[in-house]
C-alpha angles and dihedrals in degrees: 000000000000090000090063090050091048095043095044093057101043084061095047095048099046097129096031091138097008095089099185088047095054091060093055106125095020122125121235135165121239110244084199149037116270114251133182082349097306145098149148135268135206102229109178108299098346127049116233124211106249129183140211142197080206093076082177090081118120141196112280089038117128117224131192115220116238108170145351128251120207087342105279107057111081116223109230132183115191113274118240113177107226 
């Protein structure tokens, strides 16, 4: 019994001190063009440094996070609601 609370909230609680982890799969919306495959995000009330393989993004693009680089640089891929 114990094994499936513990597990469940290890889970849950994955990125509980990785910050940039805990964004991975969230949906912001670039503040500036892309250039040289990076740009930055507004990320509640800071704006983070992202990066694409997709240099075409522009400001106003939402883009869904998918990783983290160096720890500090959210991956991110354009966003396209399905």
């Amino acid at each position: 019994m114990f094994d499936k609370i513990l597990k469940k909230n290890s889970e849950k609680n994955k990125n509980l001190n990785d910050i940039a982890g805990s964004h991975i799969g969230k949906i912001y919306q670039l503040s500036q063009d892309m250039v040289d495959g990076r740009a930055k995000a507004k990320v509640g009330d800071s704006f983070w440094l992202v990066e694409s393989k997709n240099e075409n993004l522009k400001k106003g693009d939402k883009v869904k996070v998918t990783g983290v680089i160096d720890g500090v640089i959210l991956e991110v891929e354009k966003y396209e609601k399905k």
